[in-house]
C-alpha positions in Angstrom: -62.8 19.6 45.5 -64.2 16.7 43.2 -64.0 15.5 40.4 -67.5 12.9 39.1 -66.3 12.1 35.5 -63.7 9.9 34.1 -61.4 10.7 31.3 -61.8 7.9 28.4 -60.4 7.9 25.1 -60.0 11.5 25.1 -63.1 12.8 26.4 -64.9 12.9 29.9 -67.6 10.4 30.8 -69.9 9.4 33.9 -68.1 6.3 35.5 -70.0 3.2 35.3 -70.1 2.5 39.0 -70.4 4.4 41.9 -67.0 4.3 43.7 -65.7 7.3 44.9 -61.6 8.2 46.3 -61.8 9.8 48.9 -58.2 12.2 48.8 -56.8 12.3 52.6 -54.4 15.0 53.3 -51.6 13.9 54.5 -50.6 17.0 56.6 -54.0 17.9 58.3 -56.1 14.1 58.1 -59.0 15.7 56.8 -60.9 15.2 53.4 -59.0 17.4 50.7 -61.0 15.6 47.5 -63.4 13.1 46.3 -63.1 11.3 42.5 -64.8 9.3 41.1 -63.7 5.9 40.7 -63.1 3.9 37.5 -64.5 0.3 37.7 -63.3 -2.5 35.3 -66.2 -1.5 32.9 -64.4 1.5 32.7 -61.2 0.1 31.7 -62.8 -2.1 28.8 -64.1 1.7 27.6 -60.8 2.9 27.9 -59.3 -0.2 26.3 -61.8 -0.2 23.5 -61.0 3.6 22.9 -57.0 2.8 22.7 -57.8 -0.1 20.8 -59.7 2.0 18.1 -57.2 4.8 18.0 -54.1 2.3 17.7 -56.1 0.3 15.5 -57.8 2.1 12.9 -57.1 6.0 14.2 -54.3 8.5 12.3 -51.6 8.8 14.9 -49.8 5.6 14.6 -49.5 6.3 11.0 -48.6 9.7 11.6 -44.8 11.0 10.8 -42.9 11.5 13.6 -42.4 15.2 13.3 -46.3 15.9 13.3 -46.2 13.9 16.7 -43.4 15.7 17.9 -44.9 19.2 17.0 -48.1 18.1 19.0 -46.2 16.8 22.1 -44.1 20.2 21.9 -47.7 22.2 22.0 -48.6 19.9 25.1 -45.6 20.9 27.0 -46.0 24.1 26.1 -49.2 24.2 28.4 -48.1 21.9 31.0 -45.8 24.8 31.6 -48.7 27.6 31.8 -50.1 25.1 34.4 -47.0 23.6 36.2 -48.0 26.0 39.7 -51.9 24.8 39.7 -50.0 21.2 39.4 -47.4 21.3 41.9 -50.7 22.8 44.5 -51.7 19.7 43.9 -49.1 17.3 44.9 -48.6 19.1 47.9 -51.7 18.5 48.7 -52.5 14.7 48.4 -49.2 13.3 48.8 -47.6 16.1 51.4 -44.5 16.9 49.4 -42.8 19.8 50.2 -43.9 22.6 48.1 -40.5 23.7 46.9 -39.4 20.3 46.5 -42.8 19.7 44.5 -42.9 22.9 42.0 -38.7 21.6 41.0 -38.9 18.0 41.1 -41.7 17.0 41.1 -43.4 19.4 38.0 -40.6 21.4 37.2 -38.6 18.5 36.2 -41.7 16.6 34.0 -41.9 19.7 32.0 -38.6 20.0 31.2 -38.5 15.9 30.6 -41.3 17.0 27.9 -39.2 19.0 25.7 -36.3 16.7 26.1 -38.0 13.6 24.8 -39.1 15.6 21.8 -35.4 16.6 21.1 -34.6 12.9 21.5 -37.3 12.4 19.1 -36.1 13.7 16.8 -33.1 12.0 15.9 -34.3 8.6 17.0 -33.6 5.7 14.1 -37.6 5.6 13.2 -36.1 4.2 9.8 -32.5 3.4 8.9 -31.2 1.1 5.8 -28.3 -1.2 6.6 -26.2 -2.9 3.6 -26.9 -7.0 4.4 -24.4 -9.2 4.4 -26.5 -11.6 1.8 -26.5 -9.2 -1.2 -29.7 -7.3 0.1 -30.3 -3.9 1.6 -32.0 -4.2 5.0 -34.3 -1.7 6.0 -35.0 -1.4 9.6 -38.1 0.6 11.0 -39.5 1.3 14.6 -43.0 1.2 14.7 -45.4 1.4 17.7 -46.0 -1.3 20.3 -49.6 -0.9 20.3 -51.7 -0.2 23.3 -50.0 0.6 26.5 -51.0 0.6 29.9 -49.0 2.8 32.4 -49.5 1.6 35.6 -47.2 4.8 38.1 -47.4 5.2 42.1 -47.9 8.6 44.5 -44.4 9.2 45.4 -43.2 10.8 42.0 -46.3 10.8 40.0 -45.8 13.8 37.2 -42.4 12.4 36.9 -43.0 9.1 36.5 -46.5 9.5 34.5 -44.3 12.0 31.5 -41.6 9.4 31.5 -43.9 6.7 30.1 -46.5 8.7 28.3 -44.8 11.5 26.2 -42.3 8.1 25.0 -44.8 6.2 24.3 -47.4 8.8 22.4 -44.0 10.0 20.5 -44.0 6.1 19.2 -47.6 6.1 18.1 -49.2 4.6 20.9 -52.0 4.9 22.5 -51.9 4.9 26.1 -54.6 3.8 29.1 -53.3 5.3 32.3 -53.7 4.0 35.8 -52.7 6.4 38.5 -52.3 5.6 42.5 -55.9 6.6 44.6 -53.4 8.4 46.8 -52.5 10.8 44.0 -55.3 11.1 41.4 -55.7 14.8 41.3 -52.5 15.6 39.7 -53.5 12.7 37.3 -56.9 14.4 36.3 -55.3 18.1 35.7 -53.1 16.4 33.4 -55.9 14.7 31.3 -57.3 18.8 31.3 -54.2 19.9 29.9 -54.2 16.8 27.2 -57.8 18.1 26.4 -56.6 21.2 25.5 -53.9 19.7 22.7 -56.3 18.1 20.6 -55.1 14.9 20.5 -56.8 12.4 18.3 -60.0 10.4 19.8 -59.3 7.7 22.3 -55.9 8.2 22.4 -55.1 8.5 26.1 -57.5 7.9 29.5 -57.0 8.4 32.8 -58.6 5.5 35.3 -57.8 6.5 38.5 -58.7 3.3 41.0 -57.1 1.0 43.2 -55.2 -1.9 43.2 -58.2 -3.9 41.7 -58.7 -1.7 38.5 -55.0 -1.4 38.1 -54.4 -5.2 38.0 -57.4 -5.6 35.7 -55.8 -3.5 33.4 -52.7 -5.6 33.1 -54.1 -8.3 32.4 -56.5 -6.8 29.7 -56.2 -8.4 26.7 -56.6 -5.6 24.5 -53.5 -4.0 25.8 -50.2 -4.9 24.4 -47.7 -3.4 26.8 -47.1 -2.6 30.5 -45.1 0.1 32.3 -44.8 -0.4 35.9 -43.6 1.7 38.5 -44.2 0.6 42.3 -43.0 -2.2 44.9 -41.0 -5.2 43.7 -43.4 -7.5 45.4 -46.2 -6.1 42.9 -43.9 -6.0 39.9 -43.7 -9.5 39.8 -47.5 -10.0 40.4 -47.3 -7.7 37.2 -44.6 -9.9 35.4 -46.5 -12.8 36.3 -49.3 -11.6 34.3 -47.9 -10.2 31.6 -45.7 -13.6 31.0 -49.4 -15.3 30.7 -50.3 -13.6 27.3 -46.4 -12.6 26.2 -47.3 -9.2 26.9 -44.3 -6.7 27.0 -43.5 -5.4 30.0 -41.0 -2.9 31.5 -40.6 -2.7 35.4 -39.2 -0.5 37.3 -39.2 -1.4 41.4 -37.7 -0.7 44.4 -34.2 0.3 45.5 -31.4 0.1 48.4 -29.1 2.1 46.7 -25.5 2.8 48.7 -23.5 5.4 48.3 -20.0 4.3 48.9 -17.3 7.3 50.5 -14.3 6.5 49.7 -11.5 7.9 52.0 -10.3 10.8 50.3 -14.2 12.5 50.2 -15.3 15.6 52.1 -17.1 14.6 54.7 -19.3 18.3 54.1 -19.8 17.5 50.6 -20.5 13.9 51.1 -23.2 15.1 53.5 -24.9 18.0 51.3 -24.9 15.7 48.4 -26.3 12.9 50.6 -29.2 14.6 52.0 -30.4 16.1 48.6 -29.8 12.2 47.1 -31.5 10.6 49.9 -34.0 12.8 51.7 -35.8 14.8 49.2 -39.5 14.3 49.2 -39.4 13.0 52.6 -37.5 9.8 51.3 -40.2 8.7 49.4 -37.7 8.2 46.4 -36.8 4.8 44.8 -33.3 5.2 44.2 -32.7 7.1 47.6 -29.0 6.6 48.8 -30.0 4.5 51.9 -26.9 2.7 52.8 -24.2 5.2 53.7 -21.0 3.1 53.4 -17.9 5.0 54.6 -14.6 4.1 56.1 -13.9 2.9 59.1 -10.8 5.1 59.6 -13.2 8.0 59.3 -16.3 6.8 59.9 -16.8 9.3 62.9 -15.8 12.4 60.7 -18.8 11.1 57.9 -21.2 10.1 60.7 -20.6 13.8 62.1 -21.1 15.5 59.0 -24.4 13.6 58.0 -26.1 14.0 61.5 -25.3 17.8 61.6 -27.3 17.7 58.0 -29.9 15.6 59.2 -30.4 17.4 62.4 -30.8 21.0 60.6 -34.1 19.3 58.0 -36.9 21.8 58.7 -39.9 19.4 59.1 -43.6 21.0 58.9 -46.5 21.6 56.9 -45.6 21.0 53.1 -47.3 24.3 52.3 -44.3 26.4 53.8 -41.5 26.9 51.4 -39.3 26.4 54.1 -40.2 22.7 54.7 -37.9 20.5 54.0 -39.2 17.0 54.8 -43.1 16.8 55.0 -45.7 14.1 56.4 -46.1 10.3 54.6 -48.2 9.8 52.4 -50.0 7.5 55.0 -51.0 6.3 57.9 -49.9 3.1 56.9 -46.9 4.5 55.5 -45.7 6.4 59.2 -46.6 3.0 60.6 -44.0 1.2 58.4 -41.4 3.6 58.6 -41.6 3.5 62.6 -41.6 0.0 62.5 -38.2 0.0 60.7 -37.1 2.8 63.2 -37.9 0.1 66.3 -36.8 -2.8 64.3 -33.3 -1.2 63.8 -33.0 0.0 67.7 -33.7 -3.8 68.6 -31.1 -5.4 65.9 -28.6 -2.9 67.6 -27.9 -0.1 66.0 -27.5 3.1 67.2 -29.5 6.1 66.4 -27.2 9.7 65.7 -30.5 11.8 65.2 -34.4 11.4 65.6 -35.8 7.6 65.7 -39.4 6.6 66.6 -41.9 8.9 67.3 -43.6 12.3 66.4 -41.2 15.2 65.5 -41.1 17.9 68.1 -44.0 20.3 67.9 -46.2 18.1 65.5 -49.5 16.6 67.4 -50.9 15.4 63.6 -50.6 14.3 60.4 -48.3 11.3 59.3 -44.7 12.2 60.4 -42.0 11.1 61.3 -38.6 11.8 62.4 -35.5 12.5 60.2 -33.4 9.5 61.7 -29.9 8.7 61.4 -28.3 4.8 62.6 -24.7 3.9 62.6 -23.2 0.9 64.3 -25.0 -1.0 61.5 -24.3 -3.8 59.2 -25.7 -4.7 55.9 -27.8 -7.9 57.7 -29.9 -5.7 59.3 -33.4 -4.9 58.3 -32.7 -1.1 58.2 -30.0 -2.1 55.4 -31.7 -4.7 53.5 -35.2 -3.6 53.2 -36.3 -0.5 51.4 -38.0 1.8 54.0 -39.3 4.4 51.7 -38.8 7.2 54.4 -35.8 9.8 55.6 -33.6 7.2 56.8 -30.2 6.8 56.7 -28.0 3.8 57.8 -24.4 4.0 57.9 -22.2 0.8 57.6 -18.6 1.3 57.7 -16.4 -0.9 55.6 -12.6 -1.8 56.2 -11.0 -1.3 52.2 -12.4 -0.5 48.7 -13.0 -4.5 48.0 -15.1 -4.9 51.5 -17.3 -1.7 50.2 -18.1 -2.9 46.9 -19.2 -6.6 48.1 -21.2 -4.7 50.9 -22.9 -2.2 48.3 -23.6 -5.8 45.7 -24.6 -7.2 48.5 -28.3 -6.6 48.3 -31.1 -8.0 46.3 -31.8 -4.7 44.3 -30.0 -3.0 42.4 -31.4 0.4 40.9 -28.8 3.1 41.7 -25.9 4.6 43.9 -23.0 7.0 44.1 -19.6 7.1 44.7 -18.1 9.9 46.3 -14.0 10.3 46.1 -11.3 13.1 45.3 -10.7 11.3 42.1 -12.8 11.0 39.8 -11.2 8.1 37.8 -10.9 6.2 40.7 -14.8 7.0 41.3 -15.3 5.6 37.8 -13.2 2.4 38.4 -15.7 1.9 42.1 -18.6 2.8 39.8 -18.3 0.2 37.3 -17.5 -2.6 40.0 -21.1 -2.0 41.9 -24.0 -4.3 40.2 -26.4 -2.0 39.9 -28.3 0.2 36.9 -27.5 3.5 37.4 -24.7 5.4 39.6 -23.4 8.8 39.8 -19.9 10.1 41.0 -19.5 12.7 43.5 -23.8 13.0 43.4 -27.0 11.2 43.4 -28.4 10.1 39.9 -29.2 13.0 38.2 -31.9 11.3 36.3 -30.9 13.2 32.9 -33.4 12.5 30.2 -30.6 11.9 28.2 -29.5 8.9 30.0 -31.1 5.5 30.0 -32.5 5.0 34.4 -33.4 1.7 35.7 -32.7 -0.9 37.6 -31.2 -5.0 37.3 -31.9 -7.6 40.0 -35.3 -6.8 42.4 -34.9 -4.2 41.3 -36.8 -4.3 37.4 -35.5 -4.0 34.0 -36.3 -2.2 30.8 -35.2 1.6 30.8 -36.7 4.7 30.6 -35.0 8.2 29.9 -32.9 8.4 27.0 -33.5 7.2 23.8 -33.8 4.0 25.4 -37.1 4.7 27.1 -38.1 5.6 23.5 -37.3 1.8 22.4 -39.3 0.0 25.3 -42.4 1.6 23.2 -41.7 0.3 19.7 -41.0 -2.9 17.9 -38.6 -3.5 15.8 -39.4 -4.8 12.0 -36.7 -6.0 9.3 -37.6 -5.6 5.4 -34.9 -7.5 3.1 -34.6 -5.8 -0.4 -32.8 -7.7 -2.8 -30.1 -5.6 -5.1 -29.2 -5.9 -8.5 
């Protein structure tokens, strides 16, 4: 497969240099894809494009409903497409293909038509009565030009979430996907192709860290949306803070899931390993930190290592996977590192730990692993790993939980799990973090706001909220009388 052009304002073009991405699988090591590579001369064109659309072009000034019509049309073909896409993921990032046709495209698409409904009854102009004998009118008009800046772990996911929003505001949008995953990046600028959207509307620069942090700091861009590490988000911050860009971040996670003592230890697990080990743990707001009590702490540990110990691990192509390879090399190394790391602080592993899964002689794998006897000053429960591991800390009473679950510097998700629900929602509400389910991971609803507080980012996305972070606000004072 490859791919030679670049996808600027709309239509594609030769790149102006002559870097290539080569796309590794992450199952098999070999050569999958090569793509060109956009350079920084590439991003001025793509700037310049965004700059003329936002600028001077019709969809800014274009009534909502006509954008929502034409982001309703785009869905619609995103859907006639969403197989060819989730092929694709599988392919350069080694999810799971079941896990990647739901979550991973299945999801987006659905995320699509949501926004559109959200959309539609969004405050784009509202008059309030002023205190001062004048009616206020308040309208919500588009930021300007946004760059989107998303990783390889969740890329469809994370890529809808900030450009349907943002092209719903009357945006235009510059788009900087990871070189690990720039395939599914360049069938999506196809599909935009097909909708007809307005010249230099949206690109697609896929490139590395180089081009992507040249883009930030562009100054013909007026707002960021970061996904990634928090160590790069505040490289990004940094940036932004320079020219009083607007920024929205959204970083890493440690999230715990605190059992209470009346949970099922069954349930707990199922709900667990769906919440925590689904596309091979490559998942920001993975529960990591299991946190159960220590009167039952062998009945939860039990349950979790007879769920762990049952993951079907393999080749991402077979619908029976359940946890595939890395996304790389560098990736397996970190994750083993963590595995050792957490053997020498003294914890003890329940299932897998370092080393190549039984009956796998390639690809970047590792072990579905399991630790208890841990406590939250370990590496293992501190530092996101990004991979299927699980540390379980047992706590003493409901107060000792709760410090141990604020105890972290993130804080971008988690769960209770409990009998009650009200006494979930009381738990809930005492953890410092963005989002939290009861008796489940986040659901990640488009209808509710997701991010994070601390390291862990802020802005939102989702919800009508993640609709906001894409406009500004203006007040116009009418005098009455």
């Amino acid at each position: 497969m490859r791919h030679d052009e670049v996808f600027i304002g709309g239509t594609w073009q030769a790149p102006s240099g002559a870097g290539r991405i080569e796309v590794v699988s992450p199952h098999s090591e070999t050569t999958v894809a090569s793509v060109a590579a956009a350079s920084p001369a590439d991003v001025d064109r793509a700037v310049a494009a965004a700059r003329g659309a936002f600028d001077d072009g019709p969809w800014p000034r274009t009534d909502p409903a006509e954008r929502i019509a034409v982001l309703r049309r785009f869905g619609e073909r995103y859907g006639q497409r969403r197989s060819e896409m989730a092929d694709l993921i599988t392919t350069e990032i080694g999810a799971p293909t079941s896990f990647a046709q739901r979550a991973q495209v299945a999801l987006p698409w659905s995320m699509i038509d949501a926004f559109c409904d959200l959309a539609e009854s969004y405050p784009w102009y509202e008059i309030r009565p002023g205190r001062y004998g004048a009616d206020i009118r308040v309208l919500r008009e588009p930021v300007g030009v946004v760059a989107a800046v998303v990783p390889w772990n969740m890329p469809q996911f994370l890529i809808v979430t900030k450009l349907v929003p943002a092209l719903l505001a009357g945006c235009a949008v510059v788009l900087k996907p990871a070189p690990e995953s720039p395939l599914n990046a360049l069938l999506l600028a196809e599909i935009l192709e097909e909708v007809g959207l307005p010249p230099g509307l949206v690109s697609v620069v896929p490139g590395d860290g180089t081009v992507g942090e040249y883009l930030v700091g562009h100054p013909g861009v007026d707002k960021v949306s970061f996904t990634g590490s928090t160590a790069a988000g505040k490289a990004v911050a940094a940036a932004c803070a320079a020219d009083l860009k607007r920024v929205s971040l959204e970083l890493g996670g440690k999230s715990a899931a605190i059992v209470l003592d009346d949970a099922d230890p069954a349930a707990v697990a199922t709900a667990v390993r769906a919440a925590s080990l689904s596309n091979s743990g490559q998942i920001c707001n993975a529960l990591t930190r299991i946190l159960v009590p220590l009167s039952r702490a062998d009945e939860f540990t039990d349950a979790l290592a007879a769920e762990v110990s049952a993951l079907v691990v393999g080749d991402p192509g077979d619908p029976a996977t359940q946890i595939g390879p890395l996304v790389a090399r560098r990736q397996q190394q970190r994750v083993t590192g963590y595995l050792e790391q957490g053997v020498r602080d003294g914890a003890r592993v329940v299932v897998g730990g370092p080393g190549m899964p039984d009956g796998l002689d390639r690809g970047w794998y590792v072990k579905p692993t399991l630790f208890d006897h841990a406590d939250n000053a370990m590496s293992i429960a501190r530092e996101e790993i990004f991979g299927p591991v699980l540390t379980v800390i047992a706590y003493s009473d409901t107060d000792e939980a709760i410090a141990v679950a604020n105890d972290s510097p993130y804080g971008l998700a988690g769960s209770v799990f409990t009998a009650d629900d009200e006494r979930g929602l009381q738990v809930a509400t005492a953890v410092r973090t963005g989002t939290l389910g009861v008796n489940q991971g986040y659901p990640m609803d488009p209808f509710a706001p997701f991010g994070g507080v601390k390291a862990s980012g802020y802005g939102r996305e989702l919800g009508p909220e993640g609709i906001d972070g894409y406009t500004e606000t203006k007040s116009i004072a009418v005098a009455t009388g």
